[in-house]
Structure formats: structure tokens, C-alpha cells
N, C-alpha and C positions, 0 to 999 in steps of 0.2 A: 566359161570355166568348167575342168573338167571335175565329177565329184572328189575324187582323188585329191585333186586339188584344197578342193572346202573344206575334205577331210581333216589334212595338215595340217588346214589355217586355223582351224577350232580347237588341234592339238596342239597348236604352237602359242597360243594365247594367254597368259598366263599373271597373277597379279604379278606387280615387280614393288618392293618396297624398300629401293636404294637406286639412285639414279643420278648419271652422271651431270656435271653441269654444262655440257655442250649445249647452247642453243638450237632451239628446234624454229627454223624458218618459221616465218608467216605463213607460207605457201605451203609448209606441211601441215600446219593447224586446219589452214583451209580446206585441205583435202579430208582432213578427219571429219569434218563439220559439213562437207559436201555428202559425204556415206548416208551421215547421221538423220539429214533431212528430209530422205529417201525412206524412215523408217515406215514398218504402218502404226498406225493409232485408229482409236475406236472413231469411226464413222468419219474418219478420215481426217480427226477436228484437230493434228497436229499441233498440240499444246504445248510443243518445247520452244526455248529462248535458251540461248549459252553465252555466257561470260567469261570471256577469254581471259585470264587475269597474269598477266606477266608483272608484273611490278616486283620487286622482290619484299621491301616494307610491306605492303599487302597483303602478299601471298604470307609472310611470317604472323602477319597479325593474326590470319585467321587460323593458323598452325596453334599458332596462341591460346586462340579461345577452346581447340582441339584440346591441349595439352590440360588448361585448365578443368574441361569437364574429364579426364584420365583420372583426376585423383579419386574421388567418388564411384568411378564408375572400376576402377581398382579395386578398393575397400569392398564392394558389391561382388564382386567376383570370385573374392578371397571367402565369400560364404559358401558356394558352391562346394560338393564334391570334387576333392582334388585332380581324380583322373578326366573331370568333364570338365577342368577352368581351361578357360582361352589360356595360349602360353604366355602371353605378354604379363598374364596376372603374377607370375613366379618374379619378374623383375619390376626396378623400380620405375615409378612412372619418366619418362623421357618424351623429347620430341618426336610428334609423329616421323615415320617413315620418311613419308613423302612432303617434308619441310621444305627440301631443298630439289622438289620436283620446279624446273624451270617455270611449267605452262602448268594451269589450274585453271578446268574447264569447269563453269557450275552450271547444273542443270537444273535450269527452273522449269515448271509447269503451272499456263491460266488455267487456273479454276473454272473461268467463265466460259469455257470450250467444252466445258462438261453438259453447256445447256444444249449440245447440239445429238446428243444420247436422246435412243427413245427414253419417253418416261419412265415405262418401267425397269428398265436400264438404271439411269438416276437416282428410283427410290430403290434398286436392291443392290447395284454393283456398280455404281457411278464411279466411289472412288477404287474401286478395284481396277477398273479398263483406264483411269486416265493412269494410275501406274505402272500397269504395264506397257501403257502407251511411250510413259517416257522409259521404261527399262528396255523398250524396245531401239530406241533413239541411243541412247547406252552403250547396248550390246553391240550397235552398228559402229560405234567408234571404235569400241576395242579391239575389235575387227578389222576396221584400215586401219589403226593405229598397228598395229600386227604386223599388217602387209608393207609399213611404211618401214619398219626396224626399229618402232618404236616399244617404248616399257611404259603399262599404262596401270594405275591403284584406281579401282573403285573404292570411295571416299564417302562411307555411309555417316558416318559423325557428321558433318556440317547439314544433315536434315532434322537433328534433334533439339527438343523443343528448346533448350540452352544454346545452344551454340547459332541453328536458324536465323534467329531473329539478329542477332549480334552482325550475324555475314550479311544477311541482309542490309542492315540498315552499313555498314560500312561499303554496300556496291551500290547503295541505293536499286534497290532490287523494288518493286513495286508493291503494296500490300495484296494486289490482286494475282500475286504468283505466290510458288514457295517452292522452294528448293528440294527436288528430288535428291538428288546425290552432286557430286563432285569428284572430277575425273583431273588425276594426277599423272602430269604427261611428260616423258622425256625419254631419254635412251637409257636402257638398263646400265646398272652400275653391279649387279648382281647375277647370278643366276640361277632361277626357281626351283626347289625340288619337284622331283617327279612326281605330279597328280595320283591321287588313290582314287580312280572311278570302277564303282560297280559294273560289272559284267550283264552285259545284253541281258545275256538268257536269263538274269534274277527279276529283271525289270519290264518287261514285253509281254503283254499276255495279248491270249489270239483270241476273236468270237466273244470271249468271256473272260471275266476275272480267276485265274487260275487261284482255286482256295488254299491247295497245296505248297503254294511258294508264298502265300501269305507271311510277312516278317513278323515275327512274336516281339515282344516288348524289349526282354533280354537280348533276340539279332539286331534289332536298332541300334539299343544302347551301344552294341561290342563293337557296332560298324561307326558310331559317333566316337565309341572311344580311340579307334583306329585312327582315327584324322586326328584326334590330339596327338598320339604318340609320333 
């Protein structure tokens, strides 16, 4: 691949949160879950398991238990400063997005892959690397999902402590896993606005932390408040 290439595929990547109801093959699921495998993880202890869940009963139930923790998690939002609430907090709560994403990919991770970190790993940043272990597993599917013509939702709701346990015991998911995230997969029915990313040259420091391009508390907020708008 040429960089140029990679380039593209990273710009071209993007959440989709409406999606049509075309079937996506077996055989493309498996090409996504082939990337994914491939990913790295800490000490090489590949801690992912994924649960392919086509069913449509299923896939609505856990939509369900999503929609159920929305109201609360609404109410909560509605405290925040107006120009900083997520936009979804302005309307009434609805069914997730990606309800009627065909394919629902859940990504668990063993716990017990964490004993294979040195110690001192374990006792300071155990559970930080088997995270990114599995974001890294993740980030690989969004990726061939990309390259395949596929629209894919990272699906952070079904790892919270409400909703978890619920998905779990309805996949019979193991007590000695737990669910990173859940990857919502099918062919766009949408198409995403244009990304607001920061420019190189704010972000790149050479030799040393340049002090001068240090962001003050007020460029944070106005670049957070930008992605609301």
C-alpha cells in the first residue's frame, strides 16, 4: 500500500449513524474480523472475542436496553452548559441510530490475558493496555470496514455499567470477559459531515514541548465548542 493510499482510507472513515438495510455477506463480516485479529495488543496477550449478532429480535433488544439508559442519561445532559451538551440532548430521546444496523459486532475482552503484562504493568497500567489492546482491534475493523464500502458506529453505550451486564447475559457472554465497545455495521444510508481536525502544525512539537503553542483553557473550550456547532 502506498502512503497516499492510508492517507484516504483514514480520511475516508467516518461514524455513519443511519444505515441501509442491505444484507452484508458472511464473507464480508469475515474479512472485517480477519483485519481485526491482526491487531497488536500488550505483550501480544490478544484479549479480543467478537459476537457477530444478526438476529434482528436481538440486535433490537439490546437497542432497547440503549434507549432505556437515554432517558437519564438525557436529563444529565440537560445540566451541562448549553453550548457544551451533545446535540442529541436538544431532542427527545429515540431509538439509537444504529437500531437497524443489520450486523452488531460486540467486542469483549479476557481479563485473564492481563496476567501475561509484567507486574509492574498490572499494578500501574494493566487496565489501560488491555484497552487499548482492544481499541486497537477496533480501529482495525473500521478500517476494512472502510475499504469494504461499508458504514460502521462505534457503539460506546453497550460497555456501561447498565446496559453491560443486561448484553451480556442476553449473549451469554462469559463472566470472565466484558465488553469493550460494539461495532455497528452495514452500508451507509447517510452521508457524514465534514470532520473539523486540528492542523499539524498546532499539534507536533519537535526535540521539546513547544511552550508557546501551549492551548490555554479558553482554546480548548472554543475548539470543544466548535464540534458542537
Amino acid at each position: 500500500m502506498e502512503y497516499q493510499d492510508l492517507l484516504e482510507l483514514v480520511q475516508a472513515r467516518r461514524s455513519v449513524r443511519a444505515f441501509a438495510q442491505d444484507p452484508v455477506p458472511d464473507a464480508v463480516v469475515e474479512q472485517v474480523l480477519e483485519v481485526a485479529r491482526w491487531a497488536p495488543s500488550g505483550t501480544n496477550s490478544q484479549p479480543w472475542e467478537f459476537v457477530v449478532v444478526r438476529d434482528r429480535p436481538t440486535r433490537e433488544r439490546i437497542a432497547g436496553f440503549v434507549k432505556d439508559q437515554a432517558y437519564p442519561s438525557h436529563d444529565l445532559e440537560l445540566t451541562r452548559p448549553e453550548d457544551m451538551r451533545w446535540p442529541s440532548a436538544a431532542r427527545p430521546v429515540s431509538d439509537p441510530g444504529w437500531r437497524d444496523a443489520p450486523v452488531l459486532i460486540v467486542v469483549c475482552g479476557d481479563l485473564r490475558t492481563q496476567k501475561s503484562y509484567p507486574l509492574v504493568t498490572q499494578l500501574v497500567r494493566g487496565e489501560l493496555v488491555f484497552d487499548s489492546s482492544l481499541a486497537s482491534a477496533f480501529l482495525y475493523m473500521a478500517l476494512a470496514a472502510t475499504t469494504l464500502g461499508l458504514g460502521c458506529q462505534w457503539t460506546t453505550a453497550t460497555s456501561s455499567p447498565y446496559v453491560m451486564p443486561l448484553v451480556m447475559e442476553t449473549l451469554g457472554i462469559p463472566s470472565d470477559l466484558v465488553i469493550y465497545d460494539t461495532m455497528a455495521l452495514g452500508y451507509p444510508a447517510m452521508q457524514p459531515r465534514p470532520r473539523i481536525v486540528r492542523d499539524r502544525s498546532e499539534l507536533v512539537h519537535h526535540e521539546h514541548y513547544d511552550q508557546a503553542r501551549y492551548r490555554t483553557d479558553e482554546q480548548v473550550m472554543d475548539f470543544l465548542r466548535s464540534l458542537r456547532r
